[in-house]
N, C-alpha and C positions, 0 to 999 in steps of 0.2 A: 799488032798495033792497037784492037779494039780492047785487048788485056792492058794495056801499058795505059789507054785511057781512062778507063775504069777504077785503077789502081792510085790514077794522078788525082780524080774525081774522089775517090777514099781520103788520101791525104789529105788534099783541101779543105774536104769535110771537116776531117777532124782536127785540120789547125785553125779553123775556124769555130771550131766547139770551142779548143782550148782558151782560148783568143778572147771569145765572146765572156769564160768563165772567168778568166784571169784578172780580172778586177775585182773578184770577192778575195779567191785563196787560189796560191799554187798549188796546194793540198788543203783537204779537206781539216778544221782543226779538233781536236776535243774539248767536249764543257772541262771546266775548270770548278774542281768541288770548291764550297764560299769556304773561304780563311774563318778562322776558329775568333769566336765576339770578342776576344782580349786582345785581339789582332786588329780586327776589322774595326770594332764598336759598334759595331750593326748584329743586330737582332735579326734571324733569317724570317721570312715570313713562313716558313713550317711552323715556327714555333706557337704560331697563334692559332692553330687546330689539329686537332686528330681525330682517330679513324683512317680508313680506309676509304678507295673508291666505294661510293654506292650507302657509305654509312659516316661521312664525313660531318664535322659539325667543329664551328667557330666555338674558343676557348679563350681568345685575348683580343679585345680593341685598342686597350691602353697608345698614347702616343705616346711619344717624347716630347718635354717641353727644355730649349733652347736657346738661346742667346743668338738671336738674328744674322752674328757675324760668324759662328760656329757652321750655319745651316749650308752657306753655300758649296763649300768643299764636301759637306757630309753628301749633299746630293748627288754629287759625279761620282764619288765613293761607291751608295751604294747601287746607283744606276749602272756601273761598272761591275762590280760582284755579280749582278743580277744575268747581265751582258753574259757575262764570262762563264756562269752558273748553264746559260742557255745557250750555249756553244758556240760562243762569238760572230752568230750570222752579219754580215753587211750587205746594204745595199747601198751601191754605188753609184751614182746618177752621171751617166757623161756628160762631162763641163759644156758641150757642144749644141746639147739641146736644149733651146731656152724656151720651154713652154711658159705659157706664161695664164693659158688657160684650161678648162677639166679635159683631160685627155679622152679620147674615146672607149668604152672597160676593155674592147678586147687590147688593147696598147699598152695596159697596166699589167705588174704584176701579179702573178698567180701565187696563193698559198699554197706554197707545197703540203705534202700529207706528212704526216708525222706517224713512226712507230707508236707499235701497241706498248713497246715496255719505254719510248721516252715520252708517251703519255701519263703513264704509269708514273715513270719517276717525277714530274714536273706537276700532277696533281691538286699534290697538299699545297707547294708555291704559290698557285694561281689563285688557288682556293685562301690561302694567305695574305694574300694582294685584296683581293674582293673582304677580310676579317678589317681592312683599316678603312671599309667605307661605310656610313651609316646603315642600318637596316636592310642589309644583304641578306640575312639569313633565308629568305626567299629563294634568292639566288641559287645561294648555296643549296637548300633541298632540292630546285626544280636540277639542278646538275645531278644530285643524287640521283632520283630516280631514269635520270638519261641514263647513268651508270648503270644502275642496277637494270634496265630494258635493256641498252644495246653493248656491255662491256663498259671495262673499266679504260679502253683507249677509244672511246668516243668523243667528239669534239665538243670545246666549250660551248653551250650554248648562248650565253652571253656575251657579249662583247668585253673583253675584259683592261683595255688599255685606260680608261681612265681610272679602275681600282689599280693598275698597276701604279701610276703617280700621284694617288693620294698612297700608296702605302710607303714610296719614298718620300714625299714630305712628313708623311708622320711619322716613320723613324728619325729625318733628317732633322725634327726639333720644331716642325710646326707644330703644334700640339694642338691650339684651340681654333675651330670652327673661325674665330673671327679675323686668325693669320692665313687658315688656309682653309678654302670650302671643300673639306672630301667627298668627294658624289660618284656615283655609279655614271653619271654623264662629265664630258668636259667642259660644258659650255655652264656648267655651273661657277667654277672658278674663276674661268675667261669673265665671266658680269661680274663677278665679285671685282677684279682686278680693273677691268672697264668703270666700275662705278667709283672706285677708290681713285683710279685718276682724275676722277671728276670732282670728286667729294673731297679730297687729301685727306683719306680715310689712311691716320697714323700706325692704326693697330692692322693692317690688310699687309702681308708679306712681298704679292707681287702688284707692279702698277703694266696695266697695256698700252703700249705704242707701236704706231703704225712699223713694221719691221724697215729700218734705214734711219729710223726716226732719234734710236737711241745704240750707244755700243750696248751688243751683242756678248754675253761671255758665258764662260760654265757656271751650269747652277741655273739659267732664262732656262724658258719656255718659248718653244716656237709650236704655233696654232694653227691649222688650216681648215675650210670646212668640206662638206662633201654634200651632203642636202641638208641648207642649200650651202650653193659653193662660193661662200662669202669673196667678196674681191678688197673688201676694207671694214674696218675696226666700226666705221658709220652705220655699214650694211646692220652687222650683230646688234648694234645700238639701239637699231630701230624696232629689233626683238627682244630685247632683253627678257630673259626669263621663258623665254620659247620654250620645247625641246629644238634640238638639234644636233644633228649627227656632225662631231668633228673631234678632230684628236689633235693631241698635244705629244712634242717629244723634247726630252732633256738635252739642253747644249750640254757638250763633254771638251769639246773643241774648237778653237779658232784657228784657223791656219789663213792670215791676212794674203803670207807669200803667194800660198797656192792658189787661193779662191776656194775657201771650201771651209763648211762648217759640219761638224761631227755632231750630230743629237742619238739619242737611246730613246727609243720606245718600248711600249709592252702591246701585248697583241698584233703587231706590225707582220705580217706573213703566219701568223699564229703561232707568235713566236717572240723574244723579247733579242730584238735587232737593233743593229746601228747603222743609221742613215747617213749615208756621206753629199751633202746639198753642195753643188755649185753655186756660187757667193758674187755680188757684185758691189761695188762703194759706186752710187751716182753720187754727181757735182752736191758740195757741202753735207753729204750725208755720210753713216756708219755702213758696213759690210751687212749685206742683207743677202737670205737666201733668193734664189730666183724662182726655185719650184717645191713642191714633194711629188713626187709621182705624178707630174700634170697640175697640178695644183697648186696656188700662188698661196703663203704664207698671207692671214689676214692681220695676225697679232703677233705681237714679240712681248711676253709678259717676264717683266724684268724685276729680277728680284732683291728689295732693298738691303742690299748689303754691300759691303764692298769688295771689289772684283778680284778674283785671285788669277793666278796664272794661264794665259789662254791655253797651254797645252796640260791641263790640269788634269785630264783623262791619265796622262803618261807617268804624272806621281800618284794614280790611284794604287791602293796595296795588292790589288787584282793585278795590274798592269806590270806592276814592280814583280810580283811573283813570279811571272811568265821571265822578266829579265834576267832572272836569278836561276829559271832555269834549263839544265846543261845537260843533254841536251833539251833545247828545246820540244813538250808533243803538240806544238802551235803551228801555226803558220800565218802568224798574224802577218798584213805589209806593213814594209816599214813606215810609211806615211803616218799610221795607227800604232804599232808598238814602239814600246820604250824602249831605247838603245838597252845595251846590256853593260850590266852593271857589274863594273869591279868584283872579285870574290870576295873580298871581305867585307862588303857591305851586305853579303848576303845572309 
């Protein structure tokens, strides 16, 4: 009896592991190497330095300069590649928990560790990300010498999520400083975008609104802060030009049906992830997220162009590639991947 309990107590465990995991992947999936630039039109961020770990050094800042209406699709494009580059991790918030304030740290997620050689391989990228933001090369040396003391799979020492999104806007076709502010912080952009909806600053790519305020689509920016942990657009107002710690992540997805918005970040688990937010429409307003990890979205920086397809993530050429193929080595859910596509379109 005391074996058959034990045994029952085993099972449980682990359909309850499964259970618990089952919202990211049934299986575990693989990075997706970047589609070749004739394909994509994206420039990978290797390409802007070389070197090795430990002797690494920036070789291109150049942006792209772009036609406003071009920029928004390019942004789920290459936030997608990138996604798929870094092995499609998600996190998936349950619809059920509506924090709506900072959560306590131990109730947040934990950065997993990452291997010595998908350190290795994910190096020059990161360090690519960090060649599209002003005056990094700081950066860049003090990571060297982390290299070269503790190994070449030692951790970023910086934070590196908002050079992950200025290096998608600057392939995306913001070119100049005055469409998009690239900074080593996020809350540089966020005032840039804050003071342009004040100003009806013509030449500023994105304008901020309180998230509900305005439709949400691929290609926004949703904002949240963390110290401090702004609760409104007013809060940051009152700082403008502070530091402060907070991060931004790319919409890729609207799903109105489900309640639920798709963003991409970089740095997110030490890693470039996509966040699955539970969504809600109050009375007269748009689909606003509820939380990110405890934390209430302060800004929705919406960016002037016009709106392309809310499941814009699913015609990215990343996404298309996975549909085409057969079999599949993914395991994306279906909620996230693209139906499969006809063979001859492939």
């Amino acid at each position: 009896m005391g074996a058959r309990i034990i045994a029952l107590k085993i099972t449980l465990g682990a359909g309850l592991l499964l259970l618990a995991q089952s919202h990211v992947f049934a299986q575990q999936p693989v990075p997706l190497p970047r589609l070749p630039e004739a394909v994509s039109g994206i420039t990978p961020p290797t390409a802007r330095v070389t070197g090795l770990p430990g002797n690494m050094r920036i070789t291109e800042r150049s942006c792209r300069s772009l036609p406003l209406e071009e920029t928004r699709r390019r942004i789920v494009n290459a936030a997608a590649q990138e996604w798929a580059y870094f092995g499609f991790g998600i996190d998936k918030q349950p619809a059920g928990l509506a924090i709506e304030r900072t959560a306590p740290a131990q109730n947040r997620a934990r950065r997993p560790g990452m291997s010595t050689t998908e350190a290795v391989r994910l190096a020059d990228s990161i360090a690519g990300y960090w060649a599209a933001t002003p005056d990094s090369d700081w950066i860049l040396q003090r990571q060297n010498q982390a290299w070269s003391t503790d190994g070449a799979g030692v951790r970023w020492r910086d934070a590196w999520s908002a050079a992950f999104i200025s290096w998608v806007m600057c392939e995306s076709g913001l070119g100049t400083p005055q469409q998009f502010k690239r900074a080593i912080a996020h809350h540089t952009y966020i005032d840039q975008a804050i003071l342009a909806s004040e100003r009806k600053d013509d030449a500023a790519a994105f304008l901020a609104y309180t998230p509900g305020e305005a439709a949400i689509a691929p290609g926004d920016l949703l904002c949240r802060g963390s110290r401090p942990a702004y609760q409104s657009i007013a809060e940051r107002r009152a700082q403008l030009g502070v530091g402060a710690r907070t991060h931004c992540d790319i919409v890729v997805k609207v799903d109105e049906e489900a309640g639920q918005i798709m963003a991409i970040g970089g740095n997110v688990r030490g890693s470039v992830r996509m966040k699955v937010f539970p969504a809600v429409r109050d009375d007269n307003q748009y689909l606003r997220p509820l939380y990110d990890n405890g934390r209430i979205h302060f800004a929705h920086l919406q960016l002037k162009s016009p709106a392309i397809e809310a499941d814009a993530l699913d015609q990215s050429p990343s996404l298309q590639k996975i549909a085409c193929s057969s079999p599949t080595p993914n395991a994306l859910p279906a909620w996230v991947a693209a139906p499969s596509l006809p063979a001859e379109l492939c």
